[in-house]
C-alpha positions as CSV (number, residue, x, y, z in Angstrom):
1,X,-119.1,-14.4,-5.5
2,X,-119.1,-17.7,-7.4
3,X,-121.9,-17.7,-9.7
4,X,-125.2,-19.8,-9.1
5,X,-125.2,-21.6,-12.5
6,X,-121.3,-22.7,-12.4
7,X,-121.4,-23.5,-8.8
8,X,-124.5,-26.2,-9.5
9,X,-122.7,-27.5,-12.7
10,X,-119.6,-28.2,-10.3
11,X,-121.4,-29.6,-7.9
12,X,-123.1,-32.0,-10.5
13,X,-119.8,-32.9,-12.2
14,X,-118.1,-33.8,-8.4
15,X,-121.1,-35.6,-7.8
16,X,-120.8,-37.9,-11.5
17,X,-117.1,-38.4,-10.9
18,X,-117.1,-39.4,-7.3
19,X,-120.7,-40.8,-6.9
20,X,-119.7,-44.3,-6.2
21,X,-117.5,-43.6,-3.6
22,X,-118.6,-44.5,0.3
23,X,-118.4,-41.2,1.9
24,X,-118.0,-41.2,5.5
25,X,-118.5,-45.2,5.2
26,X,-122.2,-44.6,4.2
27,X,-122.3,-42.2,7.6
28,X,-123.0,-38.9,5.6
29,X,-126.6,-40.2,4.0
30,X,-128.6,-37.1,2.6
31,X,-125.5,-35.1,2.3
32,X,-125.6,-32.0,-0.1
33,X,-122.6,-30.4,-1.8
34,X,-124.5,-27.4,-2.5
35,X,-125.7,-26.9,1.3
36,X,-122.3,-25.3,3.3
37,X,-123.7,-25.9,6.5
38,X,-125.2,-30.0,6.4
39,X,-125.1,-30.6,10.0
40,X,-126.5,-28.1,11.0
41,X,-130.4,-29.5,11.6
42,X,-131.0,-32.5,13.7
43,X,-131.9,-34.8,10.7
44,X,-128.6,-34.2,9.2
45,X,-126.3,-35.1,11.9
46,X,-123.7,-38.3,10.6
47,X,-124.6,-41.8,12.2
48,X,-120.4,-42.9,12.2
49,X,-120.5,-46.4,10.8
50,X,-118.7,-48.5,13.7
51,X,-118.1,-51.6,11.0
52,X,-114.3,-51.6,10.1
53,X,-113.7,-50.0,6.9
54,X,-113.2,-52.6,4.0
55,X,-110.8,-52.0,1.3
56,X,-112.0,-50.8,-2.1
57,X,-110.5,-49.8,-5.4
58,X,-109.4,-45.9,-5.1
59,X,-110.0,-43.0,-7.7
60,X,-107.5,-40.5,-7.1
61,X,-103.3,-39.9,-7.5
62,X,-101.2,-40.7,-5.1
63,X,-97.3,-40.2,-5.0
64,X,-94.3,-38.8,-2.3
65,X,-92.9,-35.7,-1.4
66,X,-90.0,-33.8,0.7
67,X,-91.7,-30.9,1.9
68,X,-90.4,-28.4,4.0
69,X,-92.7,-26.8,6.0
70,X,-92.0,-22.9,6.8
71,X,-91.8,-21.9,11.0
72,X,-94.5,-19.9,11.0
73,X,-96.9,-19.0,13.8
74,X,-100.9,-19.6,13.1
75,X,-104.2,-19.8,15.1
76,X,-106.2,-22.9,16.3
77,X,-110.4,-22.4,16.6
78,X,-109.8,-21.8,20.5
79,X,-107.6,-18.7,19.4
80,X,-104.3,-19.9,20.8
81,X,-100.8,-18.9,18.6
82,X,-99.5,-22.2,17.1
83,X,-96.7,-23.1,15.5
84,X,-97.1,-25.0,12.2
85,X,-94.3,-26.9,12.4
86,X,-94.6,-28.0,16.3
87,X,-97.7,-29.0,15.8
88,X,-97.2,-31.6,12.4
89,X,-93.7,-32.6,13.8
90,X,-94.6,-33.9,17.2
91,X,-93.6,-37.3,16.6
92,X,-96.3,-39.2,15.1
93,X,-98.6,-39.5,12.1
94,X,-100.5,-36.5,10.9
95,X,-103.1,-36.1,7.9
96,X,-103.0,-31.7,6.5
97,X,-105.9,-30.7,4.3
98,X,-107.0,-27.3,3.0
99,X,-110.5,-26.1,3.5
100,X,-112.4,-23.0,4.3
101,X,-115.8,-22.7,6.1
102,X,-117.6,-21.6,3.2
103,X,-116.8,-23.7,0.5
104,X,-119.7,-25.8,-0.7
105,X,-118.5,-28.2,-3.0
106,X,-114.8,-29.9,-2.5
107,X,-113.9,-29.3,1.2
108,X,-117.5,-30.8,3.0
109,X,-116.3,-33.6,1.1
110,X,-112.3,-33.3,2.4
111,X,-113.9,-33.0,6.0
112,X,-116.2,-36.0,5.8
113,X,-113.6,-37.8,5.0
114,X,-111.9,-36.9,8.6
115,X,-114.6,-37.3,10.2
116,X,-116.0,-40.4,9.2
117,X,-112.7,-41.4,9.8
118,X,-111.9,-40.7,13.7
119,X,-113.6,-43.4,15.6
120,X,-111.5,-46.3,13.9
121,X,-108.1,-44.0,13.5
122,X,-108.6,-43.8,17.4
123,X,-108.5,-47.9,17.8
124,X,-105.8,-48.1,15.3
125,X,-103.5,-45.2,16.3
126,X,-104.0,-45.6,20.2
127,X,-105.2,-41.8,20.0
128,X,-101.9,-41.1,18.9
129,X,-102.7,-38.6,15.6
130,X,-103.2,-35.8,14.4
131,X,-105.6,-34.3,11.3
132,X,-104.8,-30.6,10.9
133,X,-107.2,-28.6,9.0
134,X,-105.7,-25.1,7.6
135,X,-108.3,-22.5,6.0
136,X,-107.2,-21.1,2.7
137,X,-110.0,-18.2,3.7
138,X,-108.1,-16.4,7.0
139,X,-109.7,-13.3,6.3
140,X,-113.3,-14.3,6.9
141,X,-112.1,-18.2,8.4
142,X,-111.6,-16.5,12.5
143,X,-111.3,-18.5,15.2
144,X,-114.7,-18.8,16.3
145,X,-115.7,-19.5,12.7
146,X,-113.6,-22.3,12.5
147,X,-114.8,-23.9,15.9
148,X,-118.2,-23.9,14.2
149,X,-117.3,-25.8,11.1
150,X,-115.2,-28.2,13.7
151,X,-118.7,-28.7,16.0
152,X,-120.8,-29.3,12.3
153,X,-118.2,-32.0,11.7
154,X,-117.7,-33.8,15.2
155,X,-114.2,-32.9,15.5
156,X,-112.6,-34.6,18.4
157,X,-109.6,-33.4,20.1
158,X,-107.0,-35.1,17.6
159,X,-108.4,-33.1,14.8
160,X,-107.1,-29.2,14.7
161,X,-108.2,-26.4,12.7
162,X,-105.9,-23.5,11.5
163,X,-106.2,-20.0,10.3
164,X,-103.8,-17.3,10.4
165,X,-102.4,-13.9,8.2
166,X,-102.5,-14.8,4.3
167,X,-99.0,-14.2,4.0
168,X,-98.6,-17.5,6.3
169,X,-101.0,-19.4,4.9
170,X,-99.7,-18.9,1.3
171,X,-96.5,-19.9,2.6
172,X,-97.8,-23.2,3.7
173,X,-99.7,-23.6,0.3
174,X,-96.5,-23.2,-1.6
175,X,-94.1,-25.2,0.7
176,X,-97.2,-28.5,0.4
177,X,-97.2,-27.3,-3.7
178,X,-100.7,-26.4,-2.8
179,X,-101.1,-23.2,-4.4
180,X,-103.6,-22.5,-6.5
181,X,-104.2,-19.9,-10.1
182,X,-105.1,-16.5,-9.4
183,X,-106.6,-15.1,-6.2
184,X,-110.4,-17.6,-6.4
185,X,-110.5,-20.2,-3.6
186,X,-113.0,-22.3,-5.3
187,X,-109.8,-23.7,-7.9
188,X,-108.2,-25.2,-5.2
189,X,-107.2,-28.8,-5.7
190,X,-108.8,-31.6,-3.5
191,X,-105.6,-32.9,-1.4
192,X,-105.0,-34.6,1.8
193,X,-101.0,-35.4,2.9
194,X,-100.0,-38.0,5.4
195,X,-96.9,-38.9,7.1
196,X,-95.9,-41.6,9.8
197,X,-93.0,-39.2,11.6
198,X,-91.3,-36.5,11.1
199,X,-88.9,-36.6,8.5
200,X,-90.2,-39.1,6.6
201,X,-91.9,-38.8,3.1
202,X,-95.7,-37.1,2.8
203,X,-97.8,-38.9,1.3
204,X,-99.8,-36.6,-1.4
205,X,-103.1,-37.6,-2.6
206,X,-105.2,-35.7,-5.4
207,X,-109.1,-36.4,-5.1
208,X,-111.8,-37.3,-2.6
209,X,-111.0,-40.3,-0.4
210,X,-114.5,-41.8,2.0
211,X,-113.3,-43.0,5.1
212,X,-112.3,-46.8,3.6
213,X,-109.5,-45.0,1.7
214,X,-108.5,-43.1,4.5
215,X,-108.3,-46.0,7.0
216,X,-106.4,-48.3,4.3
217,X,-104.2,-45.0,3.4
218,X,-103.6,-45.3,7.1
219,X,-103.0,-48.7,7.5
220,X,-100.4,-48.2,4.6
221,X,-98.5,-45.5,5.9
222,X,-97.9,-47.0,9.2
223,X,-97.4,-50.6,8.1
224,X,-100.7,-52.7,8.9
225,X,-102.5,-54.9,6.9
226,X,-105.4,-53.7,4.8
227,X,-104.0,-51.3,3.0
228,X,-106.0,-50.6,-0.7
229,X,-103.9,-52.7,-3.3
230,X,-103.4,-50.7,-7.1
């Protein structure tokens, strides 16, 4: 159990350090990092900005990788077997983050970001993507808890969700160099990793992107114009 007074001092010090960014391209109004569950009411629920998403000076790291990803078999929120690797290497781009359903501060963020993000990556990609999700959490993160947090977010059908054994889902940590300290969930780095095709480099980004940075991270990756300029 995190403790009350450090979770709220995290939650202030995300809130200083990314407050100017456009989450969700203004779409997640009201949001609360300290609320797990903010779609939950009817007031809540995102308006997605249909305006195309305008290029804007990024604040987080981003550089390339080699990963190789380990053949193991996971679970999707319907409760169907998956393999990792047929699922990311199917041919075409693909966006990974690492989340869990409970986490309150970093990963409502991570998932806004996807979210937010869907309607326009449909128009640009031709519904051809994917955004994979993987809990860090599989012991509490089941299937059906996972198609929850997919419903809070407007997942559409491009966008999957993972869980799986921990010994799995540590190997995917360490083969994205993802792990993090000691055995606490809540030090785990804000990343998401893009690729155009398989066998190509990943794209590794450290820090909270709104949907502009993930459309012109996009737009980079698979060549169009738009993309953010350093």
């Amino acid at each position: 159990m995190v403790n009350p007074r450090y979770k709220r001092l995290l939650n202030a010090a995300f809130l200083l350090l990314y407050g100017e960014i456009t989450f969700a391209g203004d779409a997640m109004q009201g949001w609360v990092l300290s609320d797990p569950k903010p779609m939950e009411s009817g007031n809540a629920t995102p308006q997605l900005s249909e305006e195309p998403a305008k290029p804007s000076v990024h604040n987080y790291t981003r550089s390339e990788a080699l990963y190789t990803l380990p053949n193991v078999q996971m679970v999707d929120k319907e409760g169907s077997d998956v393999g990792l690797r047929q699922l990311i290497d199917y041919g075409g781009p693909v966006m990974v983050q690492f989340i869990f359903a409970t986490c309150s501060t970093i990963c409502p963020v991570l998932s806004a970001s996807f979210a937010s993000a869907q309607p326009e990556l449909d128009a640009l990609a031709g519904r051809t993507y994917r955004l994979v999700s993987i809990s860090i959490d599989p012991e509490q993160d089941t299937p059906e808890r996972l198609g929850e947090y997919a419903k809070r977010f407007k997942a559409g059908k491009n966008w999957h969700f993972l869980t799986g054994n921990r010994d799995d889902v540590s190997k995917v940590l360490r083969a994205f160099d993802a792990a993090y300290t000691g055995n606490n969930k809540m030090y785990h780095k804000s990343l998401t990793f893009m690729r155009s095709e398989p066998d190509a480099n990943w794209i590794r980004i450290e820090g909270l992107l709104g949907r502009n940075e993930i459309i012109s991270e996009y737009k980079s990756l698979i060549g169009l114009p738009g993309q953010l300029k350093d």
